[in-house]
C-alpha positions as CSV (number, residue, x, y, z in Angstrom):
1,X,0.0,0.0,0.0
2,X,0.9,3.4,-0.8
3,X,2.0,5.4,2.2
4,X,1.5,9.2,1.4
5,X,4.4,11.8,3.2
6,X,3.0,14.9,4.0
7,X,0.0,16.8,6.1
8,X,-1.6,14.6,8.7
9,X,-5.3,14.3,9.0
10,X,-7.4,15.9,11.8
11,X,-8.9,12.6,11.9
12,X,-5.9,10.8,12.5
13,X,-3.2,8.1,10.5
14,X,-4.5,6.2,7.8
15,X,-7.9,6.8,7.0
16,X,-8.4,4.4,4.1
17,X,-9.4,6.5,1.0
18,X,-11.6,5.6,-2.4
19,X,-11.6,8.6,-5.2
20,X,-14.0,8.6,-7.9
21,X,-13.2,10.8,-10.5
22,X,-14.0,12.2,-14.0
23,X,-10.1,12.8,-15.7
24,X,-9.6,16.3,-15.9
25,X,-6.9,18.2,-15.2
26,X,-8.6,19.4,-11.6
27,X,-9.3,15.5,-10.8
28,X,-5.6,14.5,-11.1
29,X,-4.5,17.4,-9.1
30,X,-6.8,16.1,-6.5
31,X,-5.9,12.9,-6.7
32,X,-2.3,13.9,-6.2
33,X,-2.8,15.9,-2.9
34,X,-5.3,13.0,-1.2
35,X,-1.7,10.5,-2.4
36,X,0.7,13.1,-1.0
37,X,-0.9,13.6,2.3
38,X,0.0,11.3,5.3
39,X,-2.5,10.1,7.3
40,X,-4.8,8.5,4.6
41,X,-4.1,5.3,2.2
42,X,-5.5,5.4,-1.6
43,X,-7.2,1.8,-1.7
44,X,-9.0,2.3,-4.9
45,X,-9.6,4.7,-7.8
46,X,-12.2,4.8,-10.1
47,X,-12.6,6.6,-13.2
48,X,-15.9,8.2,-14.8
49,X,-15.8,9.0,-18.5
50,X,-17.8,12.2,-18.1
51,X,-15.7,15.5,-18.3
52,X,-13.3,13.5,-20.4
53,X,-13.2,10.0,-22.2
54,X,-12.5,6.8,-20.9
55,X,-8.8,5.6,-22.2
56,X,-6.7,8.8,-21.9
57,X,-8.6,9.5,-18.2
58,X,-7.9,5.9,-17.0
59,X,-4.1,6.0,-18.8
60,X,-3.3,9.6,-17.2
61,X,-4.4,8.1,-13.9
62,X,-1.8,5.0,-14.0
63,X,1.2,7.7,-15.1
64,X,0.5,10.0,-12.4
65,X,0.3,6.7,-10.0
66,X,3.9,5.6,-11.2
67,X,5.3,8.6,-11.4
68,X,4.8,9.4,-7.3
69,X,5.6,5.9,-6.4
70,X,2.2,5.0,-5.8
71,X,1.3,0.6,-5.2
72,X,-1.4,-1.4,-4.3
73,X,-3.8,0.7,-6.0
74,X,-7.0,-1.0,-7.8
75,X,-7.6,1.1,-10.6
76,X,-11.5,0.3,-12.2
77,X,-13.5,2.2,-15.2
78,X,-16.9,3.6,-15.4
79,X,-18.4,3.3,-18.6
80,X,-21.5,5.8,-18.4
81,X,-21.0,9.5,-19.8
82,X,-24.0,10.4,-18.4
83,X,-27.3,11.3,-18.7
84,X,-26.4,14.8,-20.2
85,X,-22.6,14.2,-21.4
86,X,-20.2,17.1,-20.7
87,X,-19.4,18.9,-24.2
88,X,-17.4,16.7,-26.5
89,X,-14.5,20.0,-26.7
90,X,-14.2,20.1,-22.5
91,X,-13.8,15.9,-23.0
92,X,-11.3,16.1,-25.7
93,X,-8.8,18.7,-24.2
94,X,-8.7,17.0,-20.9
95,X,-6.5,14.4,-22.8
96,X,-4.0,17.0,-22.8
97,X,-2.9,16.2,-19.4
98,X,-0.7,13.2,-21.2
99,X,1.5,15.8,-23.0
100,X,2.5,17.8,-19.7
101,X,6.4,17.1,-19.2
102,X,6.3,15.7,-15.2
103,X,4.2,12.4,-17.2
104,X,6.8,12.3,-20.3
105,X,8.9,8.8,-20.5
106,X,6.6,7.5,-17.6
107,X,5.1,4.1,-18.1
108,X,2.2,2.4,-16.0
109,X,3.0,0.3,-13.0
110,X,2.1,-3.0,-13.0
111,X,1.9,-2.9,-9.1
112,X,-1.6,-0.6,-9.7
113,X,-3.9,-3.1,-11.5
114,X,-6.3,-2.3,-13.7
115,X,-9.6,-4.1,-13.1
116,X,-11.7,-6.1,-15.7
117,X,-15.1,-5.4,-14.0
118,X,-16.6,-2.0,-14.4
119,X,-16.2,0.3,-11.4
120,X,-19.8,-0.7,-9.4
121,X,-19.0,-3.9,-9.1
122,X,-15.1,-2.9,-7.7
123,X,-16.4,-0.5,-5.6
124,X,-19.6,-2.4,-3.9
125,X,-17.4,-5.9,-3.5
126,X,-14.6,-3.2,-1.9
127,X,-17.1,-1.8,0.4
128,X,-18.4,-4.8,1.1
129,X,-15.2,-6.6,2.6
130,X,-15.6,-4.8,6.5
131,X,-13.0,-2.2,5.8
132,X,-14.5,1.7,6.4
133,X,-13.4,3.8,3.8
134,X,-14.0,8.0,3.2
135,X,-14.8,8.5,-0.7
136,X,-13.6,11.8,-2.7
137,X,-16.1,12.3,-5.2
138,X,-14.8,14.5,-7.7
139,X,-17.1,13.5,-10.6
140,X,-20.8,12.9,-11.0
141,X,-22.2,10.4,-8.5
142,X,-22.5,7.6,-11.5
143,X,-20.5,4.6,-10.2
144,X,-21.2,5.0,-6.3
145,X,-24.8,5.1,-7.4
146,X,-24.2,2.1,-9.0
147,X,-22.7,0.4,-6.5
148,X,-25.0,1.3,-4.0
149,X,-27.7,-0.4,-6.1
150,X,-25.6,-3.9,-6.4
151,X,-25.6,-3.5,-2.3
152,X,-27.2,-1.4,-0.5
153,X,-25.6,-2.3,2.5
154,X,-22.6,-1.2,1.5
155,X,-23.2,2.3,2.7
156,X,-22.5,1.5,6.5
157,X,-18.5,0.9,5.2
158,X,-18.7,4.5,3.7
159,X,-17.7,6.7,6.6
160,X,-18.0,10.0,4.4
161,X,-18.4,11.2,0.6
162,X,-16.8,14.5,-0.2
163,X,-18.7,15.8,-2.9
164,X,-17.4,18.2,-5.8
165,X,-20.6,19.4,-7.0
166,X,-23.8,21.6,-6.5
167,X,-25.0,25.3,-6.8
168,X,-26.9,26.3,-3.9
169,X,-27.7,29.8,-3.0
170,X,-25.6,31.2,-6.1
171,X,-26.2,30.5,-10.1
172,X,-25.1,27.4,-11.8
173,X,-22.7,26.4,-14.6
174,X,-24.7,24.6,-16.9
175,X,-25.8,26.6,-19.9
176,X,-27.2,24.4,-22.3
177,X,-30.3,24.5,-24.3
178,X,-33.8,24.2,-22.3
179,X,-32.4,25.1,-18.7
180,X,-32.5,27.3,-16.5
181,X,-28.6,27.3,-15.7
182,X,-29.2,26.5,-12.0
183,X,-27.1,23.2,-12.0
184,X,-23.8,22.6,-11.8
185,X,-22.1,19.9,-14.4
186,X,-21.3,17.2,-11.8
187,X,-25.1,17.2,-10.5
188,X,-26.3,17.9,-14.0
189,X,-24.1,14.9,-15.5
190,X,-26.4,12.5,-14.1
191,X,-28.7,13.9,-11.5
192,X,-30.9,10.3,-10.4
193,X,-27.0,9.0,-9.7
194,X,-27.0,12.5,-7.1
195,X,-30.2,12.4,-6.0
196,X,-30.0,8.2,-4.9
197,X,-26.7,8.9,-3.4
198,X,-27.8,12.3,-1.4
199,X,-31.2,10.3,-0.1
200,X,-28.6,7.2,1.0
201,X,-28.2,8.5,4.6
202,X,-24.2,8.5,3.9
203,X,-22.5,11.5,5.8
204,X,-21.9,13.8,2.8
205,X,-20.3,16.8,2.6
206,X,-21.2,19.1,-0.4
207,X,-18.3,21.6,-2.1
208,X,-20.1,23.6,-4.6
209,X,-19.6,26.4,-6.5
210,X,-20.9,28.9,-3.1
211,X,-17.4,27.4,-2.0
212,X,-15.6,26.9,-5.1
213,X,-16.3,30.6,-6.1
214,X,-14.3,32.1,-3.3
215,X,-11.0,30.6,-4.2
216,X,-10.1,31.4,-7.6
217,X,-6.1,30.1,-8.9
218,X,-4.0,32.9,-9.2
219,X,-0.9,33.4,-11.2
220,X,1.0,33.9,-8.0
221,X,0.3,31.0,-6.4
222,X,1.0,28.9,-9.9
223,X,4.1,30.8,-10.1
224,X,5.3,29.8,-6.6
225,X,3.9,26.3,-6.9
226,X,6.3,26.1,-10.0
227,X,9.4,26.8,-7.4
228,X,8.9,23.7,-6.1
229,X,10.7,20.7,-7.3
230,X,8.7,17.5,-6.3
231,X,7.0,15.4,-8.9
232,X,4.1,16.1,-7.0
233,X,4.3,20.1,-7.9
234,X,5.6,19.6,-10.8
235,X,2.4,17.6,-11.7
236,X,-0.1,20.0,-10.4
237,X,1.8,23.3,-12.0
238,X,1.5,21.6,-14.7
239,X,-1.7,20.6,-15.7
240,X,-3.0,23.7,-13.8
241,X,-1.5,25.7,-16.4
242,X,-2.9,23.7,-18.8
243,X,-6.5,23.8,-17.9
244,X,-6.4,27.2,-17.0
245,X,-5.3,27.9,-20.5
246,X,-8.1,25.6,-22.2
247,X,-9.9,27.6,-25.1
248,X,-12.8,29.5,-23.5
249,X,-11.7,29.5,-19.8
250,X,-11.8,32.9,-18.6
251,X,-11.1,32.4,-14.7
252,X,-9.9,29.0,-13.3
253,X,-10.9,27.9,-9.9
254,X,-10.3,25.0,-7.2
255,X,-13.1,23.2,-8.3
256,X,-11.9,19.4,-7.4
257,X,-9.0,20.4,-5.8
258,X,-10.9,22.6,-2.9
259,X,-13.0,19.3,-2.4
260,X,-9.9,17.3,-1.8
261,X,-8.8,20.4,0.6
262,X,-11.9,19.9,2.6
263,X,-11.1,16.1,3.2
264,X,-7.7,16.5,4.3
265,X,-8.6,19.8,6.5
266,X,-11.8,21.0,6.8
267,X,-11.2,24.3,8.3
268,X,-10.3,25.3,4.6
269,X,-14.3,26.3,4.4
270,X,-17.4,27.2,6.1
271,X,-19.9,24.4,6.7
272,X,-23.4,24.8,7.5
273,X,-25.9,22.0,7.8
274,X,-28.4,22.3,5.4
275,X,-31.3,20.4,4.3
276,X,-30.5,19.3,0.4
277,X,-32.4,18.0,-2.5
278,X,-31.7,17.2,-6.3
279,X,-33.9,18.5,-9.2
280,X,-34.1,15.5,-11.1
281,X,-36.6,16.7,-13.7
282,X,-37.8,19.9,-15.6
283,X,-35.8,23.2,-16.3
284,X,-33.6,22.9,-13.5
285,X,-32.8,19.0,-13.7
286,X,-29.4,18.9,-11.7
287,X,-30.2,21.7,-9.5
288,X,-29.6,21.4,-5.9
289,X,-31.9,23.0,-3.7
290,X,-32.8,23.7,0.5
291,X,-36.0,22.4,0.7
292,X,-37.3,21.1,4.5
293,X,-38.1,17.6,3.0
294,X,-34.0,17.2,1.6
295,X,-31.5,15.5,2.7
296,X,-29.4,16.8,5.9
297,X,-25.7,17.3,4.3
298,X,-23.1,19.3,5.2
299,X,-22.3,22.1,2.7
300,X,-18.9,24.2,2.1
301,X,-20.7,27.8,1.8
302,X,-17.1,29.9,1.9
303,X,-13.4,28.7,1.8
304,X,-10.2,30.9,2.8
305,X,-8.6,31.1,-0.3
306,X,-5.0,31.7,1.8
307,X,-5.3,28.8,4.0
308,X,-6.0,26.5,0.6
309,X,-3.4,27.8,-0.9
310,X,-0.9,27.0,2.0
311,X,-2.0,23.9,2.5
312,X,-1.7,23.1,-1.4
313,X,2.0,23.8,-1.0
314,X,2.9,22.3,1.9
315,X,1.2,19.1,0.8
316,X,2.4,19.2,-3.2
317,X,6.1,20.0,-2.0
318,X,6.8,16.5,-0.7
C-alpha cells in the first residue's frame, strides 16, 4: 500500500481512502494531494468517463500513480457518460494532461492493477469486505450510485463522501439548451445517480460552487507552486497551467481540488448543515436546492482562499 508523506489528518493516520473521478486536469490534481498527504491510504480509484473519455482518463491516472511511487492501487472504469454528457470539446482537451512534461517517459506500473469489471462492481465488493473507507467524489455520483444499487448495504462501510458538486444559494454552470442554468455539471451529468446517493443517509459533505467561487487560482500561487521541485508540484503546475489555459476559460478555480482540501482539513471552508435536494426533472434538472423535506448534508458555503493555498503547498512540496 501506498504510504502518502506529508500533512496529517485531523482525523488521525491512515484513514483508508476511495476517489471517484471524471479525468480532468482538476481530478488528477486532486488525486495527487489525497496521495501526498500522510495520514490517509488510496485503496481504490475509479474513473468516470464524463468531463473526459475513458482511455486517456484511465491512462493519465496509472502515469501519475507511477510517477509518485504509488502501489497497491486498484484502478476500475466507469463506462457511463451520463445522462447529459459534458461537451465533446471540454472531454477532448482533458486528454491534454498526457502531453504535460512531469508524465513524459513515464510508463504504467504493474503494481496498480487495472480491473476487468466496471467500477460498481469494484467499488460495492470493496465496500463490502468490513473495511470503512471515506470516498472523494470529484465527478458525477454515476458509479457509487451504481454500487449502491448492487448492495445497498454497502453504505455502513462509507464513513463520508466529499462531494465536488452543487449550486446552492448562487447560479449554476450549466448553460445548455432548455435550462435554467441552475445546476452545476457534476449534478447535472447524471442527477438520479445525485439524487439516490444524497437520499442514501451516507454523511456527505457538499463543495459547490458557493465554495468553489471564493477561491479562484492565481498566477502567483501557480508561479510559486512552480518553485517547487517534487514530482508532486511539478504535476499540479502543470496541468493547472494547462486547464487554465483551455480555449474558452476565462477564470480557473479549485473546483476538485478545494473538495480534496476539505477532506484532508476542513477548516479550509465554512460548513453549514443544510437540508439538500436534487432537481431531477424539468428546467432545472441537476439543480440542488434547500427544501425542508432534503436530505441533511453538510455544505462548504465559503473557503479561505490563503489557507488552501498553504495547505496546497505544503502538501504538493513533498
Amino acid at each position: 500500500m501506498f504510504t502518502t508523506l506529508a500533512l496529517g489528518s485531523a482525523r488521525g493516520a491512515n484513514e483508508m481512502v476511495i476517489i471517484d473521478h471524471d479525468g480532468d486536469a482538476d481530478d488528477f490534481i486532486a488525486m495527487t494531494l489525497v496521495l501526498r498527504s500522510r495520514g490517509h491510504q488510496v485503496r481504490a480509484i475509479a474513473v468516470c468517463p464524463a468531463d473526459s473519455y475513458l482511455q486517456p482518463a484511465t491512462r493519465a491516472t496509472e502515469l501519475i500513480l507511477a510517477r509518485l511511487g504509488a502501489t497497491g492501487i486498484t484502478i476500475a472504469e466507469g463506462h457511463s457518460s451520463g445522462t447529459h454528457p459534458f461537451p465533446s470539446t471540454w472531454r477532448r482537451y482533458a486528454g491534454h494532461v498526457l502531453t504535460i512534461p512531469a508524465l513524459l517517459g513515464v510508463t504504467a506500473a504493474a503494481a496498480n492493477p487495472l480491473a476487468p469489471e466496471d467500477a460498481a462492481q469494484v467499488l460495492a465488493k470493496l465496500l463490502a469486505e468490513g473495511q470503512t473507507y471515506t470516498i472523494l467524489e470529484t465527478g458525477p455520483l454515476t458509479n457509487i450510485a451504481g454500487a449502491l444499487k448492487l448492495d445497498p448495504a454497502i453504505k455502513r462501510n462509507i464513513r463520508r463522501i466529499y462531494v465536488m458538486g452543487g449550486a446552492v444559494r448562487v447560479a449554476g454552470n450549466v448553460q445548455e439548451k432548455g435550462y435554467d442554468g441552475s445546476a452545476e455539471w457534476n449534478i447535472f451529468n447524471q442527477p438520479m445517480a445525485a439524487d439516490a446517493v444524497m437520499r442514501s443517509g451516507i454523511p456527505i459533505t457538499l463543495v459547490p460552487l458557493d465554495a468553489t467561487n471564493k477561491v479562484p487560482l492565481a498566477r502567483r500561487f501557480l508561479d510559486e507552486l512552480g518553485t517547487q521541485k517534487s514530482p508532486a508540484s511539478q504535476i499540479a503546475e502543470q496541468a493547472w497551467r494547462l486547464a487554465a489555459s483551455q480555449p474558452g476559460t476565462d477564470q480557473y478555480y479549485f473546483w476538485d481540488t478545494l473538495t480534496a482540501a476539505v477532506l484532508l482539513d476542513p477548516s479550509v471552508v465554512t460548513i453549514e448543515k443544510l437540508k439538500i435536494r436534487v432537481v431531477t426533472e424539468g428546467a432545472s434538472e441537476g439543480r440542488t436546492v434547500e427544501d425542508p423535506k432534503g436530505s441533511p448534508v453538510d455544505v462548504a458555503v465559503d473557503a479561505k482562499q490563503e489557507r488552501v493555498e498553504r495547505l496546497f503547498l505544503e502538501v504538493l512540496r513533498q
